[in-house]
N, C-alpha and C positions, 0 to 999 in steps of 0.2 A: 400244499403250498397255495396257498387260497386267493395270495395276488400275483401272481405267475404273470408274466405281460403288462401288469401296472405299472404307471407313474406317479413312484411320491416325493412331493417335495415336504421336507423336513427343518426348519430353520430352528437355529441354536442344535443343530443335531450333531455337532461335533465333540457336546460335551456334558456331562453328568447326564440329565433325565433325555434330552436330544440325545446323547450317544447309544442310549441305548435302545430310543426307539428306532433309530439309525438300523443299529445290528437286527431286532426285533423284523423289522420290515422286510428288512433284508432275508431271514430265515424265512418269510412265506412268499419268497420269490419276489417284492417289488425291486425293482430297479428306481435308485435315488437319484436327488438335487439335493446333496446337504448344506446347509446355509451358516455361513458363520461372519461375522465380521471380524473377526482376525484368522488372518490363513493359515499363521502359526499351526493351528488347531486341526486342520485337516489331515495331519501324520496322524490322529486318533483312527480315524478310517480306513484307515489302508489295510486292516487286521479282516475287512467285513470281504470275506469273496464270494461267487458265488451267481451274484447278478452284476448289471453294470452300476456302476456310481460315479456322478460328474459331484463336479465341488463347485461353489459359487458365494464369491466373498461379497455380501452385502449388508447393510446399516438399514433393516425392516422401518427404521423410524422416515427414512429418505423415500418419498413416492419412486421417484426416477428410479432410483436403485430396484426397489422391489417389482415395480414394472420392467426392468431391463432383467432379471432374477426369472421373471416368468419366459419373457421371450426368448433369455436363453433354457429354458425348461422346454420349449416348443422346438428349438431351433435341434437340439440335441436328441429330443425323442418324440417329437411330433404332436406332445398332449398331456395334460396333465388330472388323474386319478384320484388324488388323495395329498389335502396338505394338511402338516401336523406344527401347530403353531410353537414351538418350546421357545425361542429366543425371547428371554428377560431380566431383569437384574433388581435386586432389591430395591435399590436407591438410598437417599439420605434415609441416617437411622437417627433416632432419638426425637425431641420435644418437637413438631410443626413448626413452633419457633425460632430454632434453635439452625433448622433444615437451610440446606442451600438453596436457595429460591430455581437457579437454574436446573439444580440436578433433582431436583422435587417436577421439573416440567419435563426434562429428560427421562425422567421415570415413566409417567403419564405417556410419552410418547412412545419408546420404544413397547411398552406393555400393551397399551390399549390401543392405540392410534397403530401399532405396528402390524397386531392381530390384525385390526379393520383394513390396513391396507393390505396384507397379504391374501385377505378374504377378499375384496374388492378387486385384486387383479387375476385371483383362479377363477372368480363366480362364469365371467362369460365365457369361459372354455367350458366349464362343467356345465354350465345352462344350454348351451348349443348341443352338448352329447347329450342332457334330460338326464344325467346321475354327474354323481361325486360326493366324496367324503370329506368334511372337516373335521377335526381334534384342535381343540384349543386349549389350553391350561388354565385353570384359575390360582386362588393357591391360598395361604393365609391370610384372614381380612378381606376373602372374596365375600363369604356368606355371613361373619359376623366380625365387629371393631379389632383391630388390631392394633392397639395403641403403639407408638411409638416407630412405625412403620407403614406412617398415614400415607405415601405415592404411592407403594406397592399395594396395601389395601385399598387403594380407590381405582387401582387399575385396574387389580383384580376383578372387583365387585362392577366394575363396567365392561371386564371380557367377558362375565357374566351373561348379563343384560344383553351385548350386542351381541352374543352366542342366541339369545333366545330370540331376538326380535330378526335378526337376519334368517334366523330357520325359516319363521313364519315367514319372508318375505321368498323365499325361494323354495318352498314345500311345493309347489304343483311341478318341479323340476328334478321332482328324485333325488333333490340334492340333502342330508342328512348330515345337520352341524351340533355337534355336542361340544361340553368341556370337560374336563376334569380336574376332580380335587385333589392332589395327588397324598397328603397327608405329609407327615414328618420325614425329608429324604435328606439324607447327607450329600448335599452338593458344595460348590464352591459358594453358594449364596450360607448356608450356614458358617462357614467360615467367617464370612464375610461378617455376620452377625456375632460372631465369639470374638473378630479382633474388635467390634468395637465399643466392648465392656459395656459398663454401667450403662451407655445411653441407649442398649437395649431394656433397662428397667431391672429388676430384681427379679420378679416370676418369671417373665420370660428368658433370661439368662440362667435361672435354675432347668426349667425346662430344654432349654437346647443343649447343655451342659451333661445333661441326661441323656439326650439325647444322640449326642455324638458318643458317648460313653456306650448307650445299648443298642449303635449301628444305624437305627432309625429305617423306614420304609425301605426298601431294596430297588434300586431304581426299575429292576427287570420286570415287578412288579405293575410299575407305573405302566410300561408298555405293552403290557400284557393286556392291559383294560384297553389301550390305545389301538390295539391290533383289532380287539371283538368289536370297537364301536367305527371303526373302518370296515369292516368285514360285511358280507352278504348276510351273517347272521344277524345281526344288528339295524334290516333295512326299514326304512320307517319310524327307529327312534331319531329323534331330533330336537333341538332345542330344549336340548337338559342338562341338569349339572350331577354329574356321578362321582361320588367319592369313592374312591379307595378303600378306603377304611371303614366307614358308615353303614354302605348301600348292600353289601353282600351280593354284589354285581352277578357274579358267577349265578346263584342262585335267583337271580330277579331274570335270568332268561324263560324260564318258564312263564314270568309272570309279562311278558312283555307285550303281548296285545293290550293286556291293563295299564300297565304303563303311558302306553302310547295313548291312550284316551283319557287320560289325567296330568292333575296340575304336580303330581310328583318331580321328586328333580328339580325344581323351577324355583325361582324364588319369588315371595310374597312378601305383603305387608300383611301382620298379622293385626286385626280388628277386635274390639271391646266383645264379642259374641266368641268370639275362639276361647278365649278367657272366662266363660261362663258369667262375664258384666250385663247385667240388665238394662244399657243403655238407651 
């Protein structure tokens, strides 16, 4: 049980890929904060025993909120170890156009602006102890265009970014921020996407259609990478973006002092000389 005495707080951890890094955590001993904004959701946890778990109903897009999140995080177990960013939601689907101007900024907020505040209120606990763990999620449209679900892909592609530039900014502090990608997982956001037809496009409706059909990533999966990059195994990787799918995780542990001194994981612009252009 590798976080035996830890505290993690987990937000959207009440439901699909959150639930299950909930339970995940919970199997190597940490004691939770699961975060959700509807309280409805917190009978999902009540199945997890084992360590303690407090619940804590808040909107990550709300400063006050998520700083009140932390303080009760403090007040309840004195310190906080490990936060695992999941709370997010698709937003408007189909043409830019077409999108709801508010729920296109509601997207942007809770995604990215939610991550960055929840990063922003653990760093000075974690920087006062000289360690701690971030997990933040990226998702479709973090690494490349996702048409038709242009808020969630620009969120994305900026939990990204502020995954990498916040690492650097707290690397002399043991502090160790990754994301991940987690690939094709059946949650309520695919749903969300199947009811709303055609204005997710033709291919990607063929693909998710398929994908609900052959089960898709398995969320236990997803927290499986979420536990190693939390873990003492993992100390010193930071500011990188790990797929699921892609990266062959499990097997780049060997390779991880390489890692760690490379632009791998990371995202680039790629230039006319990658391309073998004589420019």
């Amino acid at each position: 049980m590798q976080f035996k005495g830890k505290v993690a707080i987990i937000t959207g951890g009440s439901l699909g890929i959150g639930l299950a890094m909930s339970k995940a955590f919970a199997a190597e001993g940490a004691n939770l904060v699961v975060v959700s904004n509807d309280k409805t959701q917190f009978e999902n946890v009540k199945e997890i025993t084992g360590v303690r778990i407090e619940t804590f109903q808040a909107d990550v897009s709300k400063p006050e909120e998520v700083d009140n999140m932390v303080k009760f995080t403090l007040e309840k177990f004195g310190t906080v170890d490990i936060l695992v960013n999941c709370a997010g939601i698709y937003g408007p689907i189909g043409l830019m156009t077409d999108n709801d101007v508010r729920h296109w900024l509601a997207t942007i907020n809770i995604n990215l602006c939610g991550t960055f505040l929840c990063m922003r209120a653990v760093l000075p606990v974690m920087m006062k102890k000289n360690r701690g763990k971030i997990v933040n999620m990226s998702g479709g449209g973090g690494a490349s265009p996702l048409p038709r679900f242009s808020a969630y892909g620009t969120s994305k592609a900026g939990v990204i970014r502020l995954t990498e530039t916040i690492a650097n900014e707290v690397k002399d502090y043991k502090i160790d921020i990754n994301a991940i990608a987690p690939g094709p997982v059946n949650t309520r956001l695919l749903d969300e996407a199947l009811t709303a037809g055609d204005a997710v496009g033709a291919d990607f409706k063929a693909k998710i259609l398929k994908q609900k059909e052959e089960g898709g990533v398995p969320p236990e999966n997803v927290a499986e990478l979420a536990v190693y990059l939390a873990s003492s195994e993992a100390d010193g990787l930071s500011g990188k973006l790990v797929s699921l799918l892609w990266d062959n995780w499990r097997d780049s542990k060997k390779h991880l002092e390489d890692i760690k001194k490379s632009d791998v994981y990371t995202m680039r612009r790629i230039i006319p000389k990658d391309r073998g252009f004589k420019w």
